[in-house]
C-alpha positions as CSV (number, residue, x, y, z in Angstrom):
1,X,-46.9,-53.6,19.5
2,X,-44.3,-56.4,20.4
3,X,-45.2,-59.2,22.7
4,X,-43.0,-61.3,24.9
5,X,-44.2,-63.6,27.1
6,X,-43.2,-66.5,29.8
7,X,-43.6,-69.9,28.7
8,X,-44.0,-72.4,31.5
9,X,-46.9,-74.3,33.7
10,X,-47.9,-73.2,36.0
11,X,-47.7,-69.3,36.0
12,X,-50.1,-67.8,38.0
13,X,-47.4,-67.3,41.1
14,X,-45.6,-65.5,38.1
15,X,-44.4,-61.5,38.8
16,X,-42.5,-61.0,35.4
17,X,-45.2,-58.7,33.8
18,X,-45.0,-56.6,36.0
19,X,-41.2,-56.4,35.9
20,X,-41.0,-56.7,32.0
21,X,-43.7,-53.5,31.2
22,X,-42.2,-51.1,33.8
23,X,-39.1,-51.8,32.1
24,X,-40.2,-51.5,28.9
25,X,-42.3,-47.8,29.8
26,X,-39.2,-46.6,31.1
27,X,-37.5,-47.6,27.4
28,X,-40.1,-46.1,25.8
29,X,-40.9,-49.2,23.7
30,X,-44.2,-50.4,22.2
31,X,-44.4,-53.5,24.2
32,X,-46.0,-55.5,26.6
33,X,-45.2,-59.2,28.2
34,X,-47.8,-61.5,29.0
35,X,-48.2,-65.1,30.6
36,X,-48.2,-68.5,28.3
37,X,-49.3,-71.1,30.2
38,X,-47.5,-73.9,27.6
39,X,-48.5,-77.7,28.0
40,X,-45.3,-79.9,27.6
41,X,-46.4,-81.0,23.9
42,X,-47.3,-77.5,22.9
43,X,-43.3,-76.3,23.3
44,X,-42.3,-76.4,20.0
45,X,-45.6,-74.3,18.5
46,X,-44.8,-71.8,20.8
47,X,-41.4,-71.8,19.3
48,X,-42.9,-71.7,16.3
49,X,-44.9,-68.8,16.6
50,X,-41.7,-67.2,17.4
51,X,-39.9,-67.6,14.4
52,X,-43.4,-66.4,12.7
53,X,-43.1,-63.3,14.0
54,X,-45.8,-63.6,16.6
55,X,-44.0,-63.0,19.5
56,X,-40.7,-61.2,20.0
57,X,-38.9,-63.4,22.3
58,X,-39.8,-65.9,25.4
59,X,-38.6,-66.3,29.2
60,X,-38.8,-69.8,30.1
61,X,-39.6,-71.1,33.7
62,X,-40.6,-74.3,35.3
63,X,-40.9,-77.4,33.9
64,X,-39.0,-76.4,30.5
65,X,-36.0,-75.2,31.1
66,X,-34.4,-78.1,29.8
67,X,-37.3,-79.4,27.6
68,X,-37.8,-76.1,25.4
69,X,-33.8,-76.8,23.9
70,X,-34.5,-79.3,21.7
71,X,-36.8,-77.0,20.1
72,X,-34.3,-74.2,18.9
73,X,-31.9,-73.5,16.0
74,X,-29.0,-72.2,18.2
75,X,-27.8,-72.2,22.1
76,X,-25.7,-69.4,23.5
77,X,-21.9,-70.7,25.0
78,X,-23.1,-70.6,28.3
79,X,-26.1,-71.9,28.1
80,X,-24.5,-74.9,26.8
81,X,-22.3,-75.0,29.2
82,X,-25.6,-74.5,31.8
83,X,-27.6,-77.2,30.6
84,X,-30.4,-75.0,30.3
85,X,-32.2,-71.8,28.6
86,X,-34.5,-69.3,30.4
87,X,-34.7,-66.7,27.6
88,X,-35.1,-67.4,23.8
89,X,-34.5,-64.3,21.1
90,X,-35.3,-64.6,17.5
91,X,-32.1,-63.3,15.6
92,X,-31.5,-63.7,11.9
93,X,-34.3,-65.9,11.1
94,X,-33.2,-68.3,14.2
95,X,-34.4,-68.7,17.7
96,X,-31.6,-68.6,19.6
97,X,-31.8,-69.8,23.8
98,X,-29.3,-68.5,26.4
99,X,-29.4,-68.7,30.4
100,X,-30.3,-65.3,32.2
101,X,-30.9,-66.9,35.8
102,X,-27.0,-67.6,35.6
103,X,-26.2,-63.5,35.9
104,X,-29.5,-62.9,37.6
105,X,-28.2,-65.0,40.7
106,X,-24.5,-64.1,40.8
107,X,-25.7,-59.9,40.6
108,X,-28.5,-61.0,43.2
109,X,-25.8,-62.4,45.6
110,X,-23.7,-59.1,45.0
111,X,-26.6,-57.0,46.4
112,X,-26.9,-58.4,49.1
113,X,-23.0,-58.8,49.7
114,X,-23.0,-62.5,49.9
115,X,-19.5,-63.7,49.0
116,X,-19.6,-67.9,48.4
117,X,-16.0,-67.5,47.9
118,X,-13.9,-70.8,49.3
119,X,-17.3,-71.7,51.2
120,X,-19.6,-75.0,50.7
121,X,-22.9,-74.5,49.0
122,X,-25.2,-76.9,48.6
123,X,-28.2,-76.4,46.2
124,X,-31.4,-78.1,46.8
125,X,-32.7,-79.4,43.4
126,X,-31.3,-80.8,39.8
127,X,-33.5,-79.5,37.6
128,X,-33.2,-76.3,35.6
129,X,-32.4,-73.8,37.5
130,X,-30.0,-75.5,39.7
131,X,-27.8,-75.3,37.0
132,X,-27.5,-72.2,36.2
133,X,-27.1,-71.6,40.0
134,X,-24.1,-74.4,40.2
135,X,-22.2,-73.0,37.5
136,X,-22.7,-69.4,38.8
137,X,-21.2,-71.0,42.2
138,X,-17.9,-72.5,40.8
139,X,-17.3,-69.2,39.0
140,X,-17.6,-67.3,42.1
141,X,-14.8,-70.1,43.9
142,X,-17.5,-72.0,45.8
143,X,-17.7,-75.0,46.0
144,X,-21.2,-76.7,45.3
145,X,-22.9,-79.8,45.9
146,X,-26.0,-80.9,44.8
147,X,-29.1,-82.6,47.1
148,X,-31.8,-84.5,46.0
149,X,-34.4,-87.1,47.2
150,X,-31.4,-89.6,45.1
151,X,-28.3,-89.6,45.7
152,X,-25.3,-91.0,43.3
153,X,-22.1,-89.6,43.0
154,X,-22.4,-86.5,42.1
155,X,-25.3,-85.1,44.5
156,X,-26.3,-86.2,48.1
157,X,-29.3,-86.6,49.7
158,X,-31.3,-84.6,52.1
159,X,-29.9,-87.5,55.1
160,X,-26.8,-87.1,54.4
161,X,-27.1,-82.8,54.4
162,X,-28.8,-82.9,57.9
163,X,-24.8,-84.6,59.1
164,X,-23.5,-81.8,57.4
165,X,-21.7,-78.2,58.6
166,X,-23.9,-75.8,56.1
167,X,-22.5,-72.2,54.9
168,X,-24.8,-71.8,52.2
169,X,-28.3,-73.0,51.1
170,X,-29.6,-72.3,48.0
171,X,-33.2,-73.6,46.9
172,X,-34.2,-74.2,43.3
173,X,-36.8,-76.6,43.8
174,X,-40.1,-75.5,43.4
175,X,-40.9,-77.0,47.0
176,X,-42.7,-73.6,49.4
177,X,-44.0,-72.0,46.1
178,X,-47.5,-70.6,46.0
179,X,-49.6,-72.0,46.5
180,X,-47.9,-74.9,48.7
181,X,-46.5,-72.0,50.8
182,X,-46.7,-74.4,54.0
183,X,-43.9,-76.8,52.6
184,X,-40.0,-76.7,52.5
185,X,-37.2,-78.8,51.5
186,X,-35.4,-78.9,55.0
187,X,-36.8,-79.1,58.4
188,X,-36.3,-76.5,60.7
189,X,-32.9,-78.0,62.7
190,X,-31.2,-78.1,59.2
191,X,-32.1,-75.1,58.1
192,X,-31.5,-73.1,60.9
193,X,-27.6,-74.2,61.3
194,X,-27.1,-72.6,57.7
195,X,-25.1,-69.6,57.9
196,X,-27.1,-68.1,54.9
197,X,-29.7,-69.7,53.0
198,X,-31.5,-68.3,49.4
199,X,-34.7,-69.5,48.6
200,X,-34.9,-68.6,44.8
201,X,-38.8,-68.6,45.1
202,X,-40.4,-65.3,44.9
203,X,-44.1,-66.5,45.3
204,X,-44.5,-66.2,48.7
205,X,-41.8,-63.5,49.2
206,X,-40.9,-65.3,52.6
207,X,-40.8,-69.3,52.0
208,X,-41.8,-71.7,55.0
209,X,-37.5,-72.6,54.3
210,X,-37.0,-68.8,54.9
211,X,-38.6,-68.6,58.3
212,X,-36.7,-70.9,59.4
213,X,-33.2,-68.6,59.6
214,X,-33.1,-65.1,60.0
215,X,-30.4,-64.5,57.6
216,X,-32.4,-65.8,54.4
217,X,-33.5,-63.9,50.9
218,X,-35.9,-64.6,48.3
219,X,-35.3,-65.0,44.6
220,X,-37.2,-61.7,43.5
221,X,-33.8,-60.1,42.9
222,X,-32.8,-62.6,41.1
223,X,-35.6,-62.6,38.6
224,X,-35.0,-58.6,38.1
225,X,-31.9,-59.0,37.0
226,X,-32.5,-61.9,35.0
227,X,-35.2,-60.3,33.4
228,X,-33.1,-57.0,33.0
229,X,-30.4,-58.9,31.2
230,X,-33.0,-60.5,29.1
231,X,-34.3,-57.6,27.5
232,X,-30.6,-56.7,26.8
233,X,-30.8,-60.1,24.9
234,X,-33.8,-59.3,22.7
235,X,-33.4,-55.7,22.5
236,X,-29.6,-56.3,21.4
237,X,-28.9,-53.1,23.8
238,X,-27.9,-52.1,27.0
239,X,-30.3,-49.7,28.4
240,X,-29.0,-47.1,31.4
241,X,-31.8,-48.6,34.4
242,X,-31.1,-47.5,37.7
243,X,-31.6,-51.2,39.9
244,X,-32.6,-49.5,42.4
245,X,-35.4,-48.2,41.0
246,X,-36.7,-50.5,39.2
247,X,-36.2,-53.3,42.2
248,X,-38.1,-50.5,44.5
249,X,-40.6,-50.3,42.2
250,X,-41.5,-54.1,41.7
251,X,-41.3,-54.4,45.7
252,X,-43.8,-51.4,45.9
253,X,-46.4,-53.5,43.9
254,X,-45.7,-56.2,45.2
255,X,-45.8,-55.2,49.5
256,X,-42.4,-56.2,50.2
């Protein structure tokens, strides 16, 4: 049987097995996905074990998005261009990183017919996955900024946001996640003049930022179709999965 498996710390908020063996039973494949909980300076075994055959390939989450490239023989074009890797595949002897979260947030945002086009959105966060979710936002003609506790002069800070007019929020800092599900990033006056906010948490599936503006969405789309185009990666094919299905399913299991 092949394994895949997250890498990342911590994972216990973590609903890719779930997503990952449905998929694979409905491809008929002799595989399963499990959780590595990876300590920063065990990375590069892990890698390792991949190009020894003991795993199959990797999804990549918090805090290593960034970390884990070092570690590889090869990074995809647009992961380059990202800054970051969330899946890793072992082809031809090489482990090879690319950036899933980029096409799991721009199909997310197509579900649930949110156009960013010609609009400001500001994304909450600088590590990992904000960049993916940056570059997904200038190739659908927004126009970004980043906010952090620092500004310079690229990104503002969270001051300077609470002055601002707001059409999109997105959140990519780790800040609401289970099991701090009683925090968020904004307080409730900035939040609530958003015209749309996504919280790219999944663990609770309605953030303490979420409550705070009815027209708000959670990041478990997001990692479905991430994960989906992942095992397009590894699998090097395109299987025919119905996204509704599959995203009906996970919610089922899930009680959302």
């Amino acid at each position: 049987m092949d394994t895949y498996a997250l890498l990342g710390n911590p994972l216990g908020h973590s609903f890719s097995p779930l997503i990952h063996n449905f998929l694979f039973k409905k491809k008929n494949l002799d595989a399963k996905y499990i959780l590595l909980e990876t300590k920063k300076e065990d990375l590069k075994s892990r890698i390792d074990d991949l190009r020894n055959g003991i795993y199959k390939g990797f999804n990549v989450t918090i805090p290593y998005k960034v970390e884990v490239m070092q570690y590889l023989d090869e990074i995809s074009a647009e992961a380059k261009e990202i800054g970051s890797v969330n899946t890793v595949s072992f082809e031809n002897g090489k482990a090879v990183g690319y950036n899933t979260d980029y096409y799991g947030f721009i199909n997310e945002l197509k579900y649930y017919n949110v156009d960013p086009k010609g609009k400001t959105s500001y994304v909450l966060g600088t590590g990992g996955a904000s960049k993916a979710i940056y570059k997904a936002l200038i190739d659908m003609k927004s126009n970004p900024i980043l906010v952090s506790r620092h500004k310079d002069e690229n990104t503002i800070d969270y001051e300077m946001l609470k002055e601002c007019d707001i059409d999109i929020v997105v959140n990519t800092t780790p800040v609401g996640m289970y099991p701090n599900i009683d925090a968020s990033p904004l307080d409730f006056n900035t939040a609530f003049k958003a015209n749309v906010i996504v919280d790219i948490i999944f663990n609770p599936l309605k953030t303490k930022l979420m409550s705070y503006n009815k027209n708000s969405y959670n990041g478990l789309l997001m990692l479905i179709f991430q994960a989906m185009k992942a095992e397009d990666i590894w699998l090097d094919k395109e299987y025919d999965i119905d996204n509704e299905e599959i995203i009906n399913y996970v919610r089922g299991e899930i009680g959302e």
